[in-house]
N, C-alpha and C positions, 0 to 999 in steps of 0.2 A: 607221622612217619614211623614204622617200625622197621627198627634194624637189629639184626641176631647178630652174635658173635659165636664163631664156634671153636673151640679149641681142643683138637684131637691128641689127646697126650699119651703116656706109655701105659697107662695102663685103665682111661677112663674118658669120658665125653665129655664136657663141659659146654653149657648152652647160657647165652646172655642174650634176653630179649629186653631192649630197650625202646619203648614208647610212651608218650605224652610225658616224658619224665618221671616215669616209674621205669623198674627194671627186676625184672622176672630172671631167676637162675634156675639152672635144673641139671641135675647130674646124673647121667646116663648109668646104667649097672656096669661095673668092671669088665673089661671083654679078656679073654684070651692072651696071653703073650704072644705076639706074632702073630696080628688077627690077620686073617684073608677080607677083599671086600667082599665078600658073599659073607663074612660073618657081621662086618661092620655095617652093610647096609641097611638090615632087619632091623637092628638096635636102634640106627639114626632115625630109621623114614620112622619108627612107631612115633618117635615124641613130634619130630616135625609135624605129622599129620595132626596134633595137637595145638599145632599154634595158629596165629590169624595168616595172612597175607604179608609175605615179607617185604620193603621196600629197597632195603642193602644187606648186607652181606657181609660180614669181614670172617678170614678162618684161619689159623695156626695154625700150621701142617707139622709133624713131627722130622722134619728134615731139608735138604735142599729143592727150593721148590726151583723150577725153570718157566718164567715165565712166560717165554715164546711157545714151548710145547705143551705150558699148562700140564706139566708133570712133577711128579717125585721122584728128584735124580737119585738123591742117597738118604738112607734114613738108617741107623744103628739099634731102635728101638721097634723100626716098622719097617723090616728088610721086604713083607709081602707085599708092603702098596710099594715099592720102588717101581715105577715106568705107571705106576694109575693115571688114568688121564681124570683130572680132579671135575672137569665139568661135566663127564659123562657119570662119574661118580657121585655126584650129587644129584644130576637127572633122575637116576636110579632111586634114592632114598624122597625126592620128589620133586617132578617134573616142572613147578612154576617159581622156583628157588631164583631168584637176581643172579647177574653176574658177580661172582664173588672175587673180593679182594684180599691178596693173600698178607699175609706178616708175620713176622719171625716171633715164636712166643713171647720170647725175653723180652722183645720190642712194646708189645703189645701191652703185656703184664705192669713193664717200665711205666705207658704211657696212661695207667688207670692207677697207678698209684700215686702216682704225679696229679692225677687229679682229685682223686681224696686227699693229697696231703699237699695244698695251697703254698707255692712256692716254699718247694724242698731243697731251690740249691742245685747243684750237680749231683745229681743224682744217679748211683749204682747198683740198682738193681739185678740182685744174682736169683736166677731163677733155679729151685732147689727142687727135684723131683726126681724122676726115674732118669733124666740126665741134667746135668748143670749147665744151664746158660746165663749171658749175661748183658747189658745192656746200658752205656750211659746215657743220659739226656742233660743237655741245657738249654732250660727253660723250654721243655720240649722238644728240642729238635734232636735227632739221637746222633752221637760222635763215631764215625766209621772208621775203621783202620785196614780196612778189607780193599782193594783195587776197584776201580769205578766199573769194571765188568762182573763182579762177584756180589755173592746176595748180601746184604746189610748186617756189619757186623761190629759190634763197640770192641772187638779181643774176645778169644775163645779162653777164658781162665776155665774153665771146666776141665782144658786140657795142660794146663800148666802143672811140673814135674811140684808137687810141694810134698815130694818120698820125707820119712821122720827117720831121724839121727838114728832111732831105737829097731827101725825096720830093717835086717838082715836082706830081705826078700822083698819090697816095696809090691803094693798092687798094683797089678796091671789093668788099665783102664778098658770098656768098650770099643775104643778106637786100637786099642794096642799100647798106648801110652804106657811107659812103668811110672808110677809116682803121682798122677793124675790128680788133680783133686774129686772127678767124677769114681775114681776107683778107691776112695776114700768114702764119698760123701752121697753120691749117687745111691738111689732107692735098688737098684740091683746091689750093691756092693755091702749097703746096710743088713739088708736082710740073708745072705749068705753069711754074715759075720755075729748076725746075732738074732735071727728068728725070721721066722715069713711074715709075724704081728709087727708092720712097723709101727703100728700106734704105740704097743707094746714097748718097742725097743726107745722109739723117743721121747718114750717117757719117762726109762730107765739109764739114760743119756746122760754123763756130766762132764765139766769140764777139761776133765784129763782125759777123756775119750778120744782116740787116734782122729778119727772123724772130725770134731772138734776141736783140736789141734790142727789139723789139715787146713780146716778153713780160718783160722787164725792165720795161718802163715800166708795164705791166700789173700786175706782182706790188709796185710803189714805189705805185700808186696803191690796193690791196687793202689793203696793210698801213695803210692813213690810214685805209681805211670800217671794215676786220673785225679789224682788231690781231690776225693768227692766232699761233699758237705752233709750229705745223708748217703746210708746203704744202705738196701731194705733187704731183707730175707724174705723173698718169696716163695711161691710154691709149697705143697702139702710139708714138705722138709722144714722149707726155712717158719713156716705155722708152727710146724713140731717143736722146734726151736728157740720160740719164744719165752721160757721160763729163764733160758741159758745166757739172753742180751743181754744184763748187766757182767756177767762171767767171761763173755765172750770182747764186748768191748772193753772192759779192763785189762782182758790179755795184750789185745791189740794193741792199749793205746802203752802199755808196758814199753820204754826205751824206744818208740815211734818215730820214726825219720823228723827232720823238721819241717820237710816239705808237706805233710800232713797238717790238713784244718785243725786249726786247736779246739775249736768247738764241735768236731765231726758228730753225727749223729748215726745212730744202729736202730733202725725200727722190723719191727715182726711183719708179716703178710696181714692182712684183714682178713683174709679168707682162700679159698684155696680157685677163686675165682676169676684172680686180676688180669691173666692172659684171653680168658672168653671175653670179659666186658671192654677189654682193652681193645679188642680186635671190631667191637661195634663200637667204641667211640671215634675207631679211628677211619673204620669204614663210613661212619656219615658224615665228619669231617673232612677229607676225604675225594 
């Protein structure tokens, strides 16, 4: 059986093909901010036209997907596909593509980390890239906080106020939020504040950095709601990020609630991949 994962993020494509237990990754060229589908389709159908026959289908949409209309209600990253109808959209990039099934990145990303890393525990995967999301599981199944009509969601902390004492003027986030952690930590907010090289900027990143603080207060107020046992930093971000884990969990674990795991664990991303393969593990499971 082959099943693709596709994960359309803010600023690149990400492809996971999974068969015979091998798995094939492939990273589309950077599109545009605020691509049109006329710009996104050229990009997708060339690499699709490259692969075998697909059997499922899983794909991360950058926003609220609606599953009766098979649309994208809201997206902040990708205000042009809002109202695309996803299955005529993928008709277009190629015609004999499976019914696909849709999942929230965060969700996705959650559920492939979770499987590289053999009982992780309560698991809080914050998904780190052009927006912040995030995700619990236990023992796979993810923790909702969201109303049983509204799309799946472990808590929006991307959008929780974590403004610094030292901030006069706090950032205002994507959503409009002041104090955001995404207007802190987010891949727009990084690069306005310190280069459009974000490889550059996270690697010149240290622990007293506003950003890096932000998400410190971030991760002291998660371990109070969700007591995880591991966090992982996903996303090209939380990869960037990985020189900073032991800086960043010593901050945290600095006068830490008691209600916090004494053993907690802070792991890096694998790769900048876990939301694409995540979405075909979970598409053939499924």
């Amino acid at each position: 059986m082959n099943t693709l994962g596709i994960d359309i993020g803010g600023t690149s494509i990400k492809l996971a093909l999974l068969t015979r237990g091998t798995t094939t990754l492939r990273e589309l060229p950077a599109h545009t901010p605020h691509p049109t589908p006329d710009q996104l389709i050229p990009i997708l159908a060339r690499s699709l036209s490259e692969l075998p026959p697909i059997d499922r289908l899983g794909l991360c949409l950058p926003g609220l997907f609606d599953q009766r209309t098979r649309t994208l209600t809201a997206s902040v990253n990708h205000p042009n596909l809002v109202g695309l109808n996803l299955d005529a959209f993928l008709a277009s990039a190629r015609g004999d593509l499976p019914h696909a099934s849709v999942f929230p990145d965060a969700y996705a990303a959650a559920a492939d980390f979770a499987a590289l890393h053999h009982h992780p525990g309560r698991l809080l995967a914050l998904c780190l890239g052009t927006g912040v999301g995030a995700c619990v599981l236990d023992a796979g199944v993810p923790l909702k906080v969201s109303p049983p009509d509204a799309p799946l969601s472990s808590g929006h902390l991307g959008q929780i106020d974590v403004s610094m004492a030292a901030d006069t003027e706090p950032p205002i986030g994507p959503d409009g939020g002041r104090g955001s952690l995404e207007a802190y930590l987010g891949a727009p907010a990084l690069r306005a504040r310190l280069g459009q090289d974000l490889h550059a900027a996270l690697a010149d990143l240290n622990a007293d950095d506003p950003a890096v603080l932000a998400l410190v207060r971030t991760l002291r107020i998660a371990h109070a709601i969700y007591r995880p046992d591991t966090v992982a930093l996903l996303g090209g971000i939380g990869l960037g990020l990985a020189r900073l884990i032991p800086a960043i969990h010593a901050r945290t674990s600095t006068a830490l609630t008691r209600l916090a795991r004494p053993n907690w664990r802070l792991l890096p991303a694998d790769d900048t991949f876990h939301a694409a393969r995540g979405a075909a593990r979970l598409a053939t499971t499924g």
